[in-house]
C-alpha angles and dihedrals in degrees: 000000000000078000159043142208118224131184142189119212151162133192085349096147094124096043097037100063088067094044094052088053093054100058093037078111094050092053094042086054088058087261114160118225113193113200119186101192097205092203122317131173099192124074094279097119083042098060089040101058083041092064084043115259142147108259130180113183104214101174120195098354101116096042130093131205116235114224119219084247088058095039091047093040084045088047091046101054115039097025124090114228120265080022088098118220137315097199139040140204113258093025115130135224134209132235103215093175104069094024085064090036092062104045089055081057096056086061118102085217126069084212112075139156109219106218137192117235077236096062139090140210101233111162117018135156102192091192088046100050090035083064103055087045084061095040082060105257117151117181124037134203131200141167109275118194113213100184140032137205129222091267093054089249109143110267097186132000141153146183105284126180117204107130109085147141101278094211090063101039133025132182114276126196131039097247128010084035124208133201105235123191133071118266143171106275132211124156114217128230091188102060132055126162122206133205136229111178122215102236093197093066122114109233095191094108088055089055094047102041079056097053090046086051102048095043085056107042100018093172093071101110090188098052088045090062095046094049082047093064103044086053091055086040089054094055089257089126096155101042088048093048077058094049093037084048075061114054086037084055097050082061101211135135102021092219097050091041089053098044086053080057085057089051096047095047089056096052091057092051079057084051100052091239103121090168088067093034081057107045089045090056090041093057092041089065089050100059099038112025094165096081124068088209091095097040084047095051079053097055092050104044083056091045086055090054094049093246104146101173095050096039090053097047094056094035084055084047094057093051083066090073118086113219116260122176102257109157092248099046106130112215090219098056084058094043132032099351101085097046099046088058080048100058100048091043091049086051103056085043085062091237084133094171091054094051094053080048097059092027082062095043084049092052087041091065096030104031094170092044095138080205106062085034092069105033086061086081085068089052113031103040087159125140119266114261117247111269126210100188108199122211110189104193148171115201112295083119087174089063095040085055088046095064090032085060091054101049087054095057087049111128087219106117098266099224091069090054117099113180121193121191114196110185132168141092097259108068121056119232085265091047095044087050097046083056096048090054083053096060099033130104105187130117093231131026123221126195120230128171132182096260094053128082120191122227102233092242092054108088094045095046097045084051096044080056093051097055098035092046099028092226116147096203127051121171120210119238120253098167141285110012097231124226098269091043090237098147097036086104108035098124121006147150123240142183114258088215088066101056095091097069097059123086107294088351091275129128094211112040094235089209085075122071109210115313120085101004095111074049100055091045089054091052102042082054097044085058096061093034092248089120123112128165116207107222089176095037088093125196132170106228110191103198123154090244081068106053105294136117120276102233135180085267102066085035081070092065113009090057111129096245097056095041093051094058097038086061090047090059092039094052075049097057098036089055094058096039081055103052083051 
């Protein structure tokens, strides 16, 4: 490997375990991962000697102690008074720079990405990288995403550099560190680190290394803002709208000043003061243009106010600016957000077409939001499609009045159910269901089997999916979607109209037995964005890969024999879906 990863760390036990999974790859390819532990007292140099890396325990070398002088003259002079303090004496502070600095020194390699114990590796290619090394660059930049949503989508993210030649740039600044020096630079498509912040840690250092930072060197803007931040994270509203008046008041970089405005609008929306929550948002917009955030903190205050026509129309204005990868950029604002504004404000305006519009472009971004899930029911009041629901199936008749059991316990209105049962030794699954499609009538098809049993809520909600999203297909949920995906399509409704547009118009590609044809579907749909898979369309699938017992019914089509030649014709097909 032309480079190495190294890491600081301290009291890291509950990160470092993801991080050292991450770069297991790396290791195996002869890669090198430095870890100074800077003086934990929990099992962190443990677990890192343990994954094998080279690890040198330093202690308290890059911390200072704070004297009561420094902490009353600190206090003094950035706390407002009755706020309390934001700094102690005997605190300590720590030096990020050289700590950073000397860990990079500790590689066998010049070129070295510096890592949180936080982070992830999330997207490398080791040959590709190694290459660009030789060709000369020195500095790389990737895509780094900061915040995650529940769904594990990225919420914020932005272009970081913080893999570099360690001989043209080193780490600057005791706290809020920055690489200095002029290198190379190439930005990588091929690598992206993601972070997963530990919530449990206590950001007070941070805080502290920050207030050390701006008393001494006061005419630091960035620094300014960041102290700013941690103060109004740490409840001190009133002493950071003084710090964040400051930094808005050394006018320097247009995107930071402006994102001290935001702050300090929001601050005055804590204090109850919306002029001035207003005015700050407002002049946020005027000195960087170029980001939705302040338009956005517009549209909600007024949403919050129950002001439709002035929350849409800055909601509408926001959807105007493109996405670019400032640090501060929320995902949200450049997704859903807007249009969710968009959607209730449309609807109290009694535009009724353009909220289902925006209610659809939200659900299009954010497809499990319970919220516009439910508010679907004030837009699309439509009546439920016809349903012919097929069950292919081969004795087990206990099963087969299981799941007739629970189709009959669906809350979808029962005149629009069709249900088609299709027995005997002579058809395959695919060729039963073909022949269930022949003799059905209903707008949608949905596949049953006798080892399947339906949550009465499962059929509404999948089709309520398929017309609010417009998707054809919608797969039910069985459980975990596993990493290759190979169970996302085990049981589903989909839309007859669609069918002519799958491989020989059939749901089931009749040349495959039995494995990988729920596989191939999925995939024919994924290509043309008519996929959707139901979290909350729940069925209970009772397969013996789950739990239950291997019987002579799934030996007809599971045997090894059969299963073999199926995968052969479904790498086929998906080959040439693929090259499509």
């Amino acid at each position: 490997m032309n480079f190495s990863f190294c890491a600081i760390a301290r009291n890291e036990e509950k990160t470092l375990p993801r991080m050292i999974e991450s770069l297991k790859e790396f290791q195996n390819k002869g890669g090198v991962v430095v870890l100074v532990d800077t003086g934990s007292t929990d099992n962190t140099a443990i677990l890192a000697r343990e994954a094998g890396y080279i690890v040198e325990e330093v202690g308290d070398r890059f911390r200072t102690v704070i004297t009561k002088e420094l902490a009353d003259q600190i206090n003094a002079q950035f706390i407002v008074e009755n706020e309390g303090t934001c700094i102690k004496e005997g605190e300590t502070y720590f030096d990020f720079a050289s700590a950073r600095n000397y860990a990079a020194s500790l590689c066998p390699t010049d070129m070295v990405s510096s890592i949180d114990c936080d982070e992830v590796v999330s997207k490398i290619e080791y040959d590709q990288i190694n290459s660009y090394i030789e060709q000369g660059y020195t500095q790389f930049e990737y895509n780094f995403v900061f915040a995650h949503r529940e769904d594990g989508s990225p919420s914020m993210e932005f272009t970081q550099s913080k893999f570099f030649d360690r001989r043209m740039l080193q780490w600057e600044g005791t706290v809020h560190e920055m690489l200095q020096g002029k290198g190379v630079i190439k930005y990588l498509d091929c690598f992206q680190l993601d972070h997963y912040q530990n919530f449990e840690t206590n950001r007070h250092s941070y805080l502290t290394g920050l207030a050390v930072d701006c008393f001494l060197h006061p005419e630091k803007d960035r620094n300014s803002h960041y102290f700013a931040r941690e103060l109004l994270w740490n409840g001190q509203i009133i002493s950071a709208l003084k710090e964040f008046e400051r930094h808005v008041s050394m006018d320097k970089w247009p995107a930071e000043k402006a994102q001290s405005l935001i702050f300090i609008g929001d601050i005055y929306g804590q204090l109850n003061d919306p002029v001035n929550q207003v005015a700050a948002y407002s002049s946020a917009f005027m000195i960087d243009s170029t980001r939705r955030a302040p338009l956005m903190k517009l549209a909600y205050f007024y949403k919050a106010n129950n002001n439709h026509q002035a929350a849409a129309c800055y909601a509408t204005a926001a959807l105007e600016i493109p996405w670019h990868g400032f640090y501060a950029n929320h995902k949200e604002d450049y997704e859903d957000g807007p249009h969710a504004v968009l959607y209730w404000a449309k609807g109290w305006l009694g535009d009724i077409e353009s909220a289902k519009h925006h209610l659809q472009k939200a659900l299009s971004y954010q497809p499990n939001n319970k919220n516009y899930l439910e508010d679907r029911k004030y837009y699309f009041d439509v009546a439920l499609p016809t349903v012919s629901i097929i069950i292919p199936t081969l004795g087990r008749p206990e099963g087969l009045e299981r799941c007739l059991a629970s189709i009959q316990a669906l809350e979808y209105p029962r005149e629009n159910i069709e249900v088609l049962v299709f027995d005997g030794e002579t058809l395959t699954v695919p060729e039963k269901v073909k022949l269930g499609v022949e003799k059905s009538t209903g707008e949608y098809i949905c596949y049953a089997a006798n080892d399947m049993e339906f949550s009465p809520s499962a059929l509404t909600t999948a089709v309520k999916h398929s017309l609010a999203l417009q998707k054809s297909l919608v797969s039910f949920h069985s459980g975990p979607v596993t990493e290759d995906k190979g169970n996302i399509c085990e049981h589903f409704i989909i839309r007859k109209d669609f069918l002519p547009k799958l491989k020989n118009k059939e749901i089931f590609f009749t040349e495959i037995t039995h494995c990988g044809v729920d596989n191939f579907l999925w995939a024919q749909a994924d290509k043309v964005n008519q996929a959707y898979h139901a979290e909350d369309a729940v069925i209970v699938h009772n397969h013996f890969s789950k739990g239950s017992e291997y019987d002579a019914i799934y030996e007809r089509g599971w045997n090894a024999v059969t299963r073999n030649k199926d995968l052969a014709i479904l790498d086929r097909e998906l080959a040439l879906l693929n090259a499509l």
